[in-house]
C-alpha positions as CSV (number, residue, x, y, z in Angstrom):
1,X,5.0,5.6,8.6
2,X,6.1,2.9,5.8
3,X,5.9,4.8,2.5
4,X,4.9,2.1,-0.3
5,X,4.0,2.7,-4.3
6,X,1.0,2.0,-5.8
7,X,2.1,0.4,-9.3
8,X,3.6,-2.1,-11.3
9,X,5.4,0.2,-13.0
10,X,9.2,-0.7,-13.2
11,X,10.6,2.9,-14.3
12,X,8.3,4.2,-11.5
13,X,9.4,2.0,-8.5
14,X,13.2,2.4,-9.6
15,X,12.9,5.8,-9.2
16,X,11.5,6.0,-5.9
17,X,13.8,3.1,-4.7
18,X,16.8,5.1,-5.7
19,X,16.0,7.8,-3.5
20,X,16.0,5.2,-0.5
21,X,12.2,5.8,0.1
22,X,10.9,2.6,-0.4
23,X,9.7,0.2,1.8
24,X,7.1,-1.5,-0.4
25,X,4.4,-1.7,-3.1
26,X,1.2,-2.5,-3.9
27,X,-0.3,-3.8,-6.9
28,X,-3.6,-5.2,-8.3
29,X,-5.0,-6.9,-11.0
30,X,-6.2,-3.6,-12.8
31,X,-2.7,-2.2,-12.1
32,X,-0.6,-5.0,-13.6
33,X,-2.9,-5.4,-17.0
34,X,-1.9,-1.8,-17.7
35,X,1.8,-3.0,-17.8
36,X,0.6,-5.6,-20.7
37,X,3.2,-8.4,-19.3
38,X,2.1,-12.0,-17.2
39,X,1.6,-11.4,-13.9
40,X,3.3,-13.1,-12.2
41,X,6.3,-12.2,-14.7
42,X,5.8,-8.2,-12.9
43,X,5.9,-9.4,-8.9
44,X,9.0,-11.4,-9.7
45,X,10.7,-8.6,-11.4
46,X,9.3,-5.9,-9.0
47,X,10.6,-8.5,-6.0
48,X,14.0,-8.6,-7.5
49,X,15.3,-5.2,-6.1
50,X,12.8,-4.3,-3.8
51,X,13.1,-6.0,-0.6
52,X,10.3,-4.6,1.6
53,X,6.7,-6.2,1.3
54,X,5.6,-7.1,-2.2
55,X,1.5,-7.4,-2.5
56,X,0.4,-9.4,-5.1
57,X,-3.7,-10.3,-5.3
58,X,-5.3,-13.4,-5.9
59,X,-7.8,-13.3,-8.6
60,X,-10.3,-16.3,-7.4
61,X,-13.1,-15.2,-5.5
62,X,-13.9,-18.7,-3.9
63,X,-11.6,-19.7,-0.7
64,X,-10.0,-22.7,-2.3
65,X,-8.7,-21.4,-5.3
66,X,-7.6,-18.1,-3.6
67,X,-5.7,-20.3,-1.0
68,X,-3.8,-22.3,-4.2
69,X,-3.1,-18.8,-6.0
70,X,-1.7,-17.5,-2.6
71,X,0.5,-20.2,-2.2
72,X,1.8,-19.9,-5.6
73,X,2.1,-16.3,-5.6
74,X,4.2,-16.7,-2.0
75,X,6.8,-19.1,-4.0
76,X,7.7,-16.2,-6.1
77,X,10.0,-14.4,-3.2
78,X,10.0,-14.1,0.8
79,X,8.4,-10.8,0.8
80,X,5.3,-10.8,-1.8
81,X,1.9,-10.4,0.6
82,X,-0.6,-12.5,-0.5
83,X,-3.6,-10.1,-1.5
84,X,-7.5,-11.0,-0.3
85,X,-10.5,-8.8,-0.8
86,X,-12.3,-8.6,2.4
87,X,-15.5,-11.1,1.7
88,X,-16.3,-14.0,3.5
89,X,-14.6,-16.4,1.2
90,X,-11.5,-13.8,1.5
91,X,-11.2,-14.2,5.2
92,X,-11.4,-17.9,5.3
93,X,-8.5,-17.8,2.8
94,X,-6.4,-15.6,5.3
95,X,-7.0,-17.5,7.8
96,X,-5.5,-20.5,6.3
97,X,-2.8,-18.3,4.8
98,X,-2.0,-17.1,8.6
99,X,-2.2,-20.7,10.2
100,X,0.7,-21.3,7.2
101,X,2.6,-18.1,8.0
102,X,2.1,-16.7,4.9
103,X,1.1,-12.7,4.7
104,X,-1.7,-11.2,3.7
105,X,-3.0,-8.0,3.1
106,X,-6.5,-7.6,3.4
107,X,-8.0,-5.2,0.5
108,X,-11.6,-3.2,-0.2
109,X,-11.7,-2.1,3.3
110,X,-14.5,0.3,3.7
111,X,-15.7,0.0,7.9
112,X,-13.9,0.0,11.3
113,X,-16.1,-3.6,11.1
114,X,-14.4,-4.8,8.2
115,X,-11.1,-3.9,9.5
116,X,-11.5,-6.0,12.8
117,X,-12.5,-9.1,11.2
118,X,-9.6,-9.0,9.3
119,X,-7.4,-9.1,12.3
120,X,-9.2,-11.8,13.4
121,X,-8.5,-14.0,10.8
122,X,-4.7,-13.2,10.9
123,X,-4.4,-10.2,8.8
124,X,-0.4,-8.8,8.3
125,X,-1.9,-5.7,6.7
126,X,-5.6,-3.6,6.1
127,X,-6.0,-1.9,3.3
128,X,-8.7,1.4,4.1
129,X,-9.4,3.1,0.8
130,X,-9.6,6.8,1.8
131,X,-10.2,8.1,-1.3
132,X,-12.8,6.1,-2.7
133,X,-14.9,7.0,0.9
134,X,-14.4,10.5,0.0
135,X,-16.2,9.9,-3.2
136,X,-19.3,8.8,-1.8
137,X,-19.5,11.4,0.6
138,X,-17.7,9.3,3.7
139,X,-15.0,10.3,5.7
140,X,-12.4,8.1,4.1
141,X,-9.9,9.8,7.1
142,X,-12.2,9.5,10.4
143,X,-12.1,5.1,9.1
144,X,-8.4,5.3,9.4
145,X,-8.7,6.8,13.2
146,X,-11.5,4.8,13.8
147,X,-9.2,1.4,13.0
148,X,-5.7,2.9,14.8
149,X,-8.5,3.2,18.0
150,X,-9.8,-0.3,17.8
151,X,-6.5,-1.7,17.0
152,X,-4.9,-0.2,19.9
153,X,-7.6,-0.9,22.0
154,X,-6.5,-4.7,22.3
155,X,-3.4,-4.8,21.0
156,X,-4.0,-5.6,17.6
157,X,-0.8,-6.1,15.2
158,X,-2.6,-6.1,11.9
159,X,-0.7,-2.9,10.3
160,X,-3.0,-0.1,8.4
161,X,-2.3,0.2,5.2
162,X,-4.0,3.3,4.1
163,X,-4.6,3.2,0.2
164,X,-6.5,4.4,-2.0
165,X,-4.6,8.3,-1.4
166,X,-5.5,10.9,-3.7
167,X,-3.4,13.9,-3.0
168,X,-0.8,15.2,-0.4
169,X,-3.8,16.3,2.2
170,X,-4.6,12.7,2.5
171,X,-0.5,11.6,2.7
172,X,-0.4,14.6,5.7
173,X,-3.6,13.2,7.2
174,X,-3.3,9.3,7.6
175,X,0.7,10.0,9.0
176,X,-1.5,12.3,11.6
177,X,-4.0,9.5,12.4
178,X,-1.6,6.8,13.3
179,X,-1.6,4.9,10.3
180,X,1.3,2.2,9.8
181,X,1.7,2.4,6.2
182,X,0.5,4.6,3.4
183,X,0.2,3.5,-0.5
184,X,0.6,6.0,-3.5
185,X,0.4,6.2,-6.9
186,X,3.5,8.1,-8.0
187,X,1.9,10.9,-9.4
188,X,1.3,11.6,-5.6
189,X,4.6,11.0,-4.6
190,X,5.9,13.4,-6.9
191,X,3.2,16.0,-5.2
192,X,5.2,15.4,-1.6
193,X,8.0,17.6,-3.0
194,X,6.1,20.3,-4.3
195,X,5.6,23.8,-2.6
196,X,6.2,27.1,-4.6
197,X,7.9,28.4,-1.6
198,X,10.7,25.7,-2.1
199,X,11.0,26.8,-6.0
200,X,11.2,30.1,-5.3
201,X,13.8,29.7,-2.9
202,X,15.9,27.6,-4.7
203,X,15.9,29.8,-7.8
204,X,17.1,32.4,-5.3
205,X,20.0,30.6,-4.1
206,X,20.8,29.5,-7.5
207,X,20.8,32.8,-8.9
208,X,23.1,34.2,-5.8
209,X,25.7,31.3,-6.1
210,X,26.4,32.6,-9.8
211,X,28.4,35.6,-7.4
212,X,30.2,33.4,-5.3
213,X,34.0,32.3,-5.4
214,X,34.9,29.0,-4.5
């Protein structure tokens, strides 16, 4: 399973790149206005060192202007993913983006139904928010099963992205379920390290290596 970060944070995605981790991230609009800086200033910067698929989103909601943002946004490196929310306009747009070669990565997935008309149109990626099911009292997991099933059913190549990941349970759980690729904000990441059992055992072998010749 491709690990990728949720952010647009540089000190953030340095730090997971420099553990070798990385295979990608994931932005949004909301995302980038917390970093204060343009746009499309972030994705090139981001772009620069990490190598792996780059997902920047349009921010038109017509399929027009979405397929002249996409374009422009592609021009920035080889790897940026053009990012579509998953409306009508949004799969015309990838459509025309996939015709043109350019990927996409379909967001706001929310139903199995969703998910396969984004293949249709030519999706690279699907984007299942897990999390954001869970709030509403859905099973944000059984959607990610429920995709890997009808994906493999006909041979589908559309990856699963599953995003919107709230804790390591979820992480654990979508790796179970078959999915492709997993997003994370890096609070989260940090989580994947943690057990008390590991602490404890490494203060052990600290403490004993204070006896030890070399």
């Amino acid at each position: 399973m491709n690990l990728f970060l949720d952010t647009a944070n540089i000190d953030e995605i340095k730090k997971v790149h420099e553990l070798g981790l990385l295979d990608g991230i994931t932005t949004n609009p909301s995302i980038i206005a917390k970093s204060g800086r343009k746009f499309t200033e972030v994705i090139k910067e981001i772009c620069s060192f990490v190598k792996g698929p780059v997902s920047a989103e349009v921010l038109a909601t017509d399929a027009p202007t979405m397929i002249k943002e996409g374009i422009e946004l592609s021009k920035i490196a080889e790897n940026v993913v053009v990012k579509v929310p998953l409306i009508p306009e949004g799969i015309k747009a990838v459509k025309a983006f996939s015709e043109q070669g350019i990927q996409t990565n379909v967001t706001l997935c929310f139903t199995a139904n969703q998910a396969l008309l984004a293949a249709k149109a030519g999706a690279s990626f699907i984007s299942p928010f897990v999390g954001r099911l869970d709030d509403i009292g859905y099973d944000g997991l059984e959607l990610i099963s429920e995709i890997r099933d009808i994906y493999d059913n006909y041979g589908i190549e559309t990856q699963i992205l599953a995003a919107s990941v709230r804790h390591p349970i979820h992480f654990k759980e979508v790796a179970l379920r078959g999915a492709d690729c997993v997003t994370l904000p890096y609070s989260v990441f940090e989580m994947l390290f943690k057990h008390p059992l590991t602490d404890s055992g490494l203060a052990k072998f600290v403490e004993d290596s204070k006896k030890l010749n070399w």
